[in-house]
C-alpha positions as CSV (number, residue, x, y, z in Angstrom):
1,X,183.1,180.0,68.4
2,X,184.6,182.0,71.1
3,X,186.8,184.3,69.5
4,X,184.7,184.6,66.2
5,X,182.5,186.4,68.7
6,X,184.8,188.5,70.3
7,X,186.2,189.2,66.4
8,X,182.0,190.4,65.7
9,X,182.0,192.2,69.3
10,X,184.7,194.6,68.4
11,X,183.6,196.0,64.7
12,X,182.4,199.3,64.7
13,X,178.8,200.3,63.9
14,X,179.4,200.7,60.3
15,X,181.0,197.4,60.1
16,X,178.2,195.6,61.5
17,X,175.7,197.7,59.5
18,X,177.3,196.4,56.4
19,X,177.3,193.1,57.6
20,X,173.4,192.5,58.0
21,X,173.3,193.9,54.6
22,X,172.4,197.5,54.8
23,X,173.6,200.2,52.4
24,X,172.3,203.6,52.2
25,X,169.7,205.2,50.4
26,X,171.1,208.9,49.9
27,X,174.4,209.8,51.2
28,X,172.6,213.2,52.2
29,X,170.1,211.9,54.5
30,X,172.4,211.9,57.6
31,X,175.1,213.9,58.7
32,X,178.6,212.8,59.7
33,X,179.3,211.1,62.1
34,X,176.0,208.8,61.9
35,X,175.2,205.6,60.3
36,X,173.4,206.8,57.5
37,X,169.8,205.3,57.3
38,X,170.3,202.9,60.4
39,X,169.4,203.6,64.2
40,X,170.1,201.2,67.1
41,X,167.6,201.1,70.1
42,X,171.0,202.6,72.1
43,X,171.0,205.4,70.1
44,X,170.0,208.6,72.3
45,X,167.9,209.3,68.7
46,X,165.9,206.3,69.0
47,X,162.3,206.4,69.6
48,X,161.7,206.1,73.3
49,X,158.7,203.9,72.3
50,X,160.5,201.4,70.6
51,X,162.8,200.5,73.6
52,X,161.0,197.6,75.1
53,X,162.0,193.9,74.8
54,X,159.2,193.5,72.1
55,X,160.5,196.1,69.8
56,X,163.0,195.8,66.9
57,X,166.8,196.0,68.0
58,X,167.6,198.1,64.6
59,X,165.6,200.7,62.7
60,X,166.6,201.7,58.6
61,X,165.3,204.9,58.3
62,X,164.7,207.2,55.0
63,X,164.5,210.5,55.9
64,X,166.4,212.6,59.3
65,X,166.9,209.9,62.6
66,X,166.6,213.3,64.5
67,X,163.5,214.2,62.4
68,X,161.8,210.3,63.5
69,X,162.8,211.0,66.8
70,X,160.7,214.0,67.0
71,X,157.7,213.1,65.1
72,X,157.5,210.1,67.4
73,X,157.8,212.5,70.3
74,X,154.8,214.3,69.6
75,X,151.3,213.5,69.6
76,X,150.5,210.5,67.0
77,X,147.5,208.4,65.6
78,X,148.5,205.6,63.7
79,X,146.2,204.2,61.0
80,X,145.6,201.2,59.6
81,X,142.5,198.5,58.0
82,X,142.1,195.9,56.0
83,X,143.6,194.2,52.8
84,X,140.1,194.1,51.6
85,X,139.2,198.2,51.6
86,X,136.1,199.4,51.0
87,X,136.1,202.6,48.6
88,X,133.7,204.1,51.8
89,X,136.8,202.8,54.4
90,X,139.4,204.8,51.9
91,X,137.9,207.9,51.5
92,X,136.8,208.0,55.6
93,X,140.4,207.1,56.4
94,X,141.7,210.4,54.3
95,X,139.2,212.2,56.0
96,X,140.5,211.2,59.5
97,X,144.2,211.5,58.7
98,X,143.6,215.0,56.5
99,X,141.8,216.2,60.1
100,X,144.2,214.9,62.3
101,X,147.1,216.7,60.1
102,X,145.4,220.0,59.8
103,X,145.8,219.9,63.8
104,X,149.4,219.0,63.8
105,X,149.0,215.4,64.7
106,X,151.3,212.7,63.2
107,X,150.0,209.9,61.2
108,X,151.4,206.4,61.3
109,X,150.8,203.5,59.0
110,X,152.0,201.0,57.0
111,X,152.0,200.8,53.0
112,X,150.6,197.2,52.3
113,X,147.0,198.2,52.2
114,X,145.3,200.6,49.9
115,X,143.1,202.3,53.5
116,X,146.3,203.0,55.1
117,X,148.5,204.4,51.9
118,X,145.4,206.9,51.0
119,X,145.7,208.0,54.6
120,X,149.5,208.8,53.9
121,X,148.5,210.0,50.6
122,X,146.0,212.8,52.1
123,X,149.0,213.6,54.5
124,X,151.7,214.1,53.0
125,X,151.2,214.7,49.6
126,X,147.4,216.9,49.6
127,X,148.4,218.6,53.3
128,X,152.3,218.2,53.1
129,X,151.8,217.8,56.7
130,X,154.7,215.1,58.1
131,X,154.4,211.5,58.4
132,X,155.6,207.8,59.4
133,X,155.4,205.6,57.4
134,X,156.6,201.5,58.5
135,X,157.1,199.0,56.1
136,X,156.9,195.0,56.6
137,X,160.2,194.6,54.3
138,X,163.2,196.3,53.5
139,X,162.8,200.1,51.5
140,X,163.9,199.0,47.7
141,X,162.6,195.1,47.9
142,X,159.7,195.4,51.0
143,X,158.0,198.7,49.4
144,X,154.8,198.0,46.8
145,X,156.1,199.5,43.5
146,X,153.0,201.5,43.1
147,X,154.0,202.8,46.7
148,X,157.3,204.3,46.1
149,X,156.4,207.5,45.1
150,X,155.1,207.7,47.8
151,X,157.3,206.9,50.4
152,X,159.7,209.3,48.8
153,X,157.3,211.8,49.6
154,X,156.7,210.7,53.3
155,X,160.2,210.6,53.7
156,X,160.6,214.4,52.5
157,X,158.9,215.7,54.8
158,X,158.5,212.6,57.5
159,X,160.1,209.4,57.8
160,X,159.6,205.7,56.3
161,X,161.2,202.7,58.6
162,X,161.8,199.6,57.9
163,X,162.8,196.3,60.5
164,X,164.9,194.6,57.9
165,X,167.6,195.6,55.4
166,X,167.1,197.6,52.3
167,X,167.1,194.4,49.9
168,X,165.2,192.6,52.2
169,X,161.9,191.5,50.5
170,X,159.0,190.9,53.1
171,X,158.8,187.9,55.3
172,X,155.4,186.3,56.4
173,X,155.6,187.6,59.7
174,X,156.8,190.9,58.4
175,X,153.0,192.7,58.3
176,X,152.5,191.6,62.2
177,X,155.8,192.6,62.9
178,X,155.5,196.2,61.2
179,X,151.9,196.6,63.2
180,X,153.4,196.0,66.2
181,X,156.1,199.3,65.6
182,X,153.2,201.9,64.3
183,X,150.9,200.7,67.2
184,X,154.1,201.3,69.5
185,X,155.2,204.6,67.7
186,X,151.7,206.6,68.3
187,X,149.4,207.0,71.1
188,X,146.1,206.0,69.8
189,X,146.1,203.0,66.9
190,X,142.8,203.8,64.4
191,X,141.3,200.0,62.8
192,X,139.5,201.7,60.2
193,X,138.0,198.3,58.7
194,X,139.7,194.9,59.3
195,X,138.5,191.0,59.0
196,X,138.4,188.9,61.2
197,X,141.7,187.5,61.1
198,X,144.8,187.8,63.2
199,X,147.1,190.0,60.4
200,X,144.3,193.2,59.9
201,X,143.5,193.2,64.0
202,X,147.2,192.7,65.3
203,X,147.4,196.6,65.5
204,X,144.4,196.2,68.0
């Protein structure tokens, strides 16, 4: 046990990428040098939020490192509501997040929920302001199907993250555990609508 630790302890960082599964979106997203789509929480890059015992160890990131490190920098409200959306919550979170862009403020959210992907909708596709997007799963297997088109273009121009590798399909935990690195990543957390259960108020 011993020395297969010592045998894990000296692979490099690609190496131990590849071995939790990771592979990389676009060979352009990073330069050289960098493990393309992955950021460790020792990474100068690495959101200075995210560096607490509670936060996630690893990061998979579409879109720059150096570009989530600056949007999570700068003054951000992350979104979020309900499963359950009403068509008055939907259209009152686009007007929030299209307000907050228009004054240069980040949005963060998740993707799971129709209240918060309208939010990233207004953001980065009608203002082509930037964005963060977090996702419970990996980015092929943990992002909705009728949400990739639209991480792609919060990724453009912001970034998408994801806790677990690519092929990584959500977990049941994966929602709480996404809530908790928006509400970390912005300064202000927005519950838009939510039930009463412990999933839509964990961003709270």
């Amino acid at each position: 046990m011993r020395e297969r630790l010592l045998e894990l302890l000296a692979l490099g960082d690609g190496e131990l990428v590849a071995a939790v599964g990771a592979s990389p979106l676009s060979d352009d997203l990073e330069p050289a040098g960098r493990i393309p789509n992955a950021v460790c929480r020792h990474d100068p890059s690495y959101p200075p939020a995210l560096r607490d015992d509670g936060a996630p160890r690893l990061l998979y990131v579409r879109g720059r490192v150096a570009r989530l490190s600056a949007l999570a920098s700068a003054p951000a409200v992350a979104i979020c509501g309900s499963a359950r959306s009403t068509d008055y919550g939907i259209e009152l979170a686009r007007a929030i997040a299209r307000e907050l862009a228009t004054r240069g403020i980040t949005i963060v959210s998740g993707l799971a929920d129709e209240l918060a992907a309208a939010a990233q909708r207004e953001v980065a596709v009608a203002t082509g302001a930037r964005a963060i997007a977090v996702l419970a799963g990996g980015h092929r297997a943990g992002c909705p199907a009728t949400r990739r088109a639209l991480a792609q273009a919060i990724a453009a121009r912001g970034c998408v993250v994801a806790e677990l590798p690519d092929d990584c399909a959500g977990r049941v935990w994966g929602r709480i555990a996404a809530a908790r690195v928006l509400a970390r990543l912005a300064a202000v957390t927005l519950v838009v609508e939510a039930d009463d259960t412990s999933v839509d108020l964990a961003p709270a």
